[in-house]
N, C-alpha and C positions, 0 to 999 in steps of 0.2 A: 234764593232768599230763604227756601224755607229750609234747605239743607244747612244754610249757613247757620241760623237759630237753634237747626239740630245738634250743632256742632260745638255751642256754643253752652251745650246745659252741662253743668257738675258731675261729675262722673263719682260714682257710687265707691265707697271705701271697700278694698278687697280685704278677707280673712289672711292672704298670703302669709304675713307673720307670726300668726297663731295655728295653720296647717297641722304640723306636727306636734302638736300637744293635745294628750289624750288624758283623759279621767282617770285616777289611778289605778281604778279597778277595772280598767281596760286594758290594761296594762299584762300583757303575756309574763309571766316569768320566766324564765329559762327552768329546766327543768337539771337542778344540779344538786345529786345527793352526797357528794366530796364535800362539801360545806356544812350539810345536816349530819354527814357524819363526824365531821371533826369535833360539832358542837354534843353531838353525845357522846363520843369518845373522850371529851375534856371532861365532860360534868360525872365520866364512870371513875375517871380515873382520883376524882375528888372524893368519892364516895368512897373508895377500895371494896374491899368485896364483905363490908354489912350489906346483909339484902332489904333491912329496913329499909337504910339510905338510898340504897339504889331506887326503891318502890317509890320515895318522897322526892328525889330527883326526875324522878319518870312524868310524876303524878305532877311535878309544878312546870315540867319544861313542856309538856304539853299547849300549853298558855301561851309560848312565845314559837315555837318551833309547828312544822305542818306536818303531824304526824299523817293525817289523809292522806296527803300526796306522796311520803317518804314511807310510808308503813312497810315496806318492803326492806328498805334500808334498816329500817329501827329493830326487827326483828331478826334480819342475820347478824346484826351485833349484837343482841342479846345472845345469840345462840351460838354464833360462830366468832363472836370477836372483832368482825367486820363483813364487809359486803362480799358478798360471795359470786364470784366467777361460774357460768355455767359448768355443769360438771360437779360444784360444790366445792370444787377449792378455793383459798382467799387470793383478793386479788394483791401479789407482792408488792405492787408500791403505795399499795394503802395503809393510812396507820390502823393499828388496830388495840383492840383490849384485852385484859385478861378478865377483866369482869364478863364472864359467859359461862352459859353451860358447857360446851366443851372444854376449858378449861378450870370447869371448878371438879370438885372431889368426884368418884363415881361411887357414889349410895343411896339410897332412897330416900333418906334424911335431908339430903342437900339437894335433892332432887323436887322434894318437897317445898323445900325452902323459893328455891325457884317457883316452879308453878304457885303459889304463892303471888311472887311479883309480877307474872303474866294475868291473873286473875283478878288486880287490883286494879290494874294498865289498863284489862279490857270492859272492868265494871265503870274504870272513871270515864272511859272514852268506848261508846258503845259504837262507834262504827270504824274500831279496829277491827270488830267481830272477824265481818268476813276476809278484811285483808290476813288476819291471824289464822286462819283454816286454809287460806291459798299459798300461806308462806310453810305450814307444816306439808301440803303435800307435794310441794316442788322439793321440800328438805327430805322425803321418804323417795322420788325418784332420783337425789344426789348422794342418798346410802353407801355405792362402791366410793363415792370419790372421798368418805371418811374413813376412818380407824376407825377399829373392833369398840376400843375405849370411846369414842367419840358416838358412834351407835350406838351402844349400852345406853347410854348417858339420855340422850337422846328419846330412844325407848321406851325409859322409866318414867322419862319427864311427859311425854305422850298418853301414856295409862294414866298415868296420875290428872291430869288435864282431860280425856275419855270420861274418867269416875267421879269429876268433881262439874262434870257438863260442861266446861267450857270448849270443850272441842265436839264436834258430834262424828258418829263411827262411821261416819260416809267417807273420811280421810282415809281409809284401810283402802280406799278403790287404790290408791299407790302402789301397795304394797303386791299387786298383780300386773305388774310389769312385768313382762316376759324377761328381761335380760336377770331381774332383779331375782325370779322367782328359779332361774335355771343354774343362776349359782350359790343358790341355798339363803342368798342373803336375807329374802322375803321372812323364809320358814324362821332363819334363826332371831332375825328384829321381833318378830310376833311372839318367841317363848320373854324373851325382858319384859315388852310390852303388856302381854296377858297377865304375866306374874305381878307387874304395880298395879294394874287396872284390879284382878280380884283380888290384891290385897287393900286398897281402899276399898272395895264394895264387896260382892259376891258374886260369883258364877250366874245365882239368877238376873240379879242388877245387868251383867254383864250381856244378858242373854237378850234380855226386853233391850236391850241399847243396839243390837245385834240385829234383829227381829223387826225395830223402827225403820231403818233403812235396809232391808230386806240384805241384808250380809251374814244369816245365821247359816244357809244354806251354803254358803261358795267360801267358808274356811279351808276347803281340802285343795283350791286355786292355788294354796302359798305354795303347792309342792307341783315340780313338772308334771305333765300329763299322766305319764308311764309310772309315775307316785301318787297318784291321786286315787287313794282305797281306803278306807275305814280301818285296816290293818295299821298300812304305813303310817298314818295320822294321830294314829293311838298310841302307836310303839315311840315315836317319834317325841309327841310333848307329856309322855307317859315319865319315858326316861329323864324329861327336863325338869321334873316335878310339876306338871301340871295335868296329872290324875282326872279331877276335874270338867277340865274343857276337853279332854278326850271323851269322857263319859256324854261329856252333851254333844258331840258330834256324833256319837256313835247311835247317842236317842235320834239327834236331829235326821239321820241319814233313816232309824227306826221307821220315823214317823213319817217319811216321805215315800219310803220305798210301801210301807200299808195302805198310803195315799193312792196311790200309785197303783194298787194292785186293786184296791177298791174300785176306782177308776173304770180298770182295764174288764173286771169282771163284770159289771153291772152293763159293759159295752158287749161283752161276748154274749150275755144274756136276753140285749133284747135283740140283737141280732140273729138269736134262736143256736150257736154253736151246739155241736155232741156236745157231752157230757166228758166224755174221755179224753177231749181236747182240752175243757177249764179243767179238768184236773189234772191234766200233766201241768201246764202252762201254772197253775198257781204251785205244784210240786217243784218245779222249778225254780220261781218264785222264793220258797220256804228255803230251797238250799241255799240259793244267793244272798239272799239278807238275811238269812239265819232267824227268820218269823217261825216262831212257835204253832203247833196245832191249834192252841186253846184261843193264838190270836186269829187264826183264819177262820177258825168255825163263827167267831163273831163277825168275823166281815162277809163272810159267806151270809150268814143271818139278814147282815142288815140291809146286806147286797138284791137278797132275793125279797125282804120285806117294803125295798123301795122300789122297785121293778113292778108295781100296781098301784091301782085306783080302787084304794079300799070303798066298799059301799058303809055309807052313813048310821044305814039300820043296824043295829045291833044284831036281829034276830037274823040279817043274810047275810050279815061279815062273816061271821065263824063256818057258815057253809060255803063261801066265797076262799077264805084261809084255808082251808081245809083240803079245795079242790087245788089249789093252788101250791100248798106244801108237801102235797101227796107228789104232785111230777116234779118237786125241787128233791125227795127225800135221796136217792142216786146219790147226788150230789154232795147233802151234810153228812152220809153215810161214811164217804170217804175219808174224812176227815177228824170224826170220830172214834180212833180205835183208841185213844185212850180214855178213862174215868174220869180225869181231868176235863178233858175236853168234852164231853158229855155235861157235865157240871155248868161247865162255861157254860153250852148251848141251854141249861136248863136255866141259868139266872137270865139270858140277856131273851129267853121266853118271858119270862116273869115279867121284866123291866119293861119290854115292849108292851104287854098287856095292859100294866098298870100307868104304864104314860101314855096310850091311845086308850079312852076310854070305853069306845065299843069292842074292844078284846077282853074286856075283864070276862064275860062268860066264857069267853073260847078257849082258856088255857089248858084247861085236862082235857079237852077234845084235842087239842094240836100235841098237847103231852101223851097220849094214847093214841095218835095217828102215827109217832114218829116210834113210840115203844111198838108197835107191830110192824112197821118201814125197819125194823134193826137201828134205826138209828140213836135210839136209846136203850137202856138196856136197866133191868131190876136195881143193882145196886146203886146206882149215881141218883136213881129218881128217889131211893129208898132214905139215902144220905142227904138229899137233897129236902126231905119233908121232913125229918127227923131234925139236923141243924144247919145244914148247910144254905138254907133260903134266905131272901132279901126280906129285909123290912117292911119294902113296898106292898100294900094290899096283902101283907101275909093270911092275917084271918081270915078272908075270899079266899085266898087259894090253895091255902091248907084244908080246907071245909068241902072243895071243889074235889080233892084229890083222897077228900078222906075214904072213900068207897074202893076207889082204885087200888089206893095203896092196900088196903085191909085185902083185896084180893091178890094185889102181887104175893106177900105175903104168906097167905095161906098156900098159893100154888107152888111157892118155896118150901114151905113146911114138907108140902106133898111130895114133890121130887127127891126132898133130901130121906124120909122117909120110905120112897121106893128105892133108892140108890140102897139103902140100908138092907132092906126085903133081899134084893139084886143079889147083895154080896153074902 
């Protein structure tokens, strides 16, 4: 009975016929760029090649079209005419355009012109940004599979997009592809490229953009291993007319290799090394990277002035200095033989005294420690009081030196005087 009455209740309506219907934005799309391409490739072909129009067709099909999802497609047809086949070739049974960079003129003027419509495209639609910097450096690792004409092109359009910000200089990691950098292709994309970038901005523009993502240092990457020297580098975008960015790799490598020796020195130092060791080891040093006397005796200086824990007092600094520059003197002796270099060591005395302020008494005592060490010598301190001194606390230490000096001097008088007797 009571099964019967179970049997007997309405049975509940099923969803069965509505199963398969989903909300629209449920709705998967197929992902097909054949379609998005055709629709750009009709509306370039409407426009011919005005690049206003192009920018105003860009700018309005955004609206109906998924540049988000297609960003990859929209930008090998701006650049290459159509979608591009790995490798960088197009693919043949695609239609394609002649509205592109590589089909339009090769000069900086049209190159401009372009950059222009990629700058409008990515100010109206700001999360083209990053799809536009992943489509430039898959186009820098498909370099062999263009023409020379087609890389130029390319190139110019990059620098110019580098110096106008829309691109940022972390895109060059491409351009150290080992295949790319061992058949020259790297080194030669980098002389078109550098030549639009400093001629929109300058050398320095170019250096701070460099510098931001730490690529100032590994421009010499573009050339094989066995080419990678300050020489090669120079001679190389010297001859391409880029003077220039030779000169600041030649600083950049300057300032690394002083880094560098700064470093090394102040580590042989508190490790206690002879003496005759740092001074081969930085003698070595000076031929390699071709560092000057008058720059080491400054690093030497500032090497052995941050290698202690000056005392506070004023009155037991300069006896503290004293004891301390007495068993460094060996060492700035060496590096002193010329007047030059004597000078140097006597301004960046000066500067240290006057920007640590308990050294201002101690300076004619550390100047008269190092004139009896040989390591100074009459004429550079004599040049050095007369005009060769810094601005810094001059009247302190012209006043400090005035005794001394008036005795160099006279002791001069006296020698030149007995030389005379003599003869």
């Amino acid at each position: 009975r009571v099964s019967f009455m179970n049997n007997q209740k309405p049975q509940k309506p099923t969803l069965s016929g509505q199963r398969f219907k989903t909300r629209k934005r449920d709705e998967k799309e197929r992902f097909d760029p054949t379609q998005f391409q055709d629709s750009i490739i009709q509306g370039l072909s409407e426009t011919g090649t005005d690049l206003e129009a192009v920018a105003k067709f860009l700018d309005a099909s955004g609206a109906k079209l998924d540049y988000r999802r297609y960003a990859e497609t929209l930008f090998d047809i701006l650049v290459a005419g159509g979608m591009l086949a790995p490798g960088g070739t197009l693919a043949d049974d695609m239609t394609r355009t002649n509205v592109c960079v590589f089909a339009a003129q090769e000069d900086l003027e049209t190159m401009q012109a372009f950059a222009q419509v990629f700058n409008k495209l990515i100010r109206r639609y700001k999360y083209l940004e990053k799809g536009f910097e992943d489509e430039v450096k898959k186009l820098l690792l498909f370099l062999k599979g263009f023409s020379e004409s087609e890389r130029n092109k390319l190139a110019m359009l990059t620098g110019i997009l580098l110096a106008n910000g829309t691109l940022n200089a972390s895109i060059l990691n491409s351009l150290y592809n080992e295949n790319l950098v061992k058949e020259g292709v790297s080194a030669a994309f980098a002389v078109k490229l550098f030549k639009s970038w400093i001629n929109e901005k300058d050398i320095n523009a170019v250096a701070v953009s460099l510098r931001k993502v730490n690529m100032d240092n590994r421009l010499m990457e573009l050339f094989p291993a066995n080419k990678q020297s300050v020489e090669h580098f120079s001679k190389y975008f010297t001859e391409a007319g880029l003077k220039e960015l030779s000169e600041y790799v030649r600083n950049q490598q300057s300032i690394g290799a002083r880094k560098e020796l700064q470093k090394e020195l102040q580590e042989q130092m508190s490790r206690g090394d002879p003496f005759k060791d740092i001074i081969l080891y930085v003698k070595e040093e000076m031929k390699k990277n071709n560092i000057s006397e008058q720059t080491v005796v400054a690093i030497i200086w500032s090497s052995v002035m941050s290698t202690v824990e000056w005392n506070k007092k004023e009155e037991l600094v300069a006896e503290q200095a004293i004891k301390h520059l007495k068993q460094y003197s060996p060492l700035l002796a060496a590096f002193t033989t010329q007047g030059q270099s004597e000078l140097t060591l006597l301004l960046k005395i000066q500067e240290y005294c006057y920007d640590n302020i308990h050294f201002m008494k101690a300076f004619q005592k550390i100047v008269v420690l190092f004139y009896k060490a040989e390591v100074l010598s009459e004429e550079p301190i004599l040049k050095w009081y007369k005009d060769a001194h810094l601005a810094k606390g001059k009247s302190v230490f012209l006043e400090q030196m005035k005794k001394f000096v008036e005795w160099l001097k006279n002791a001069e008088e006296e020698s030149e005087s007995e030389a005379e007797e003599g003869d």
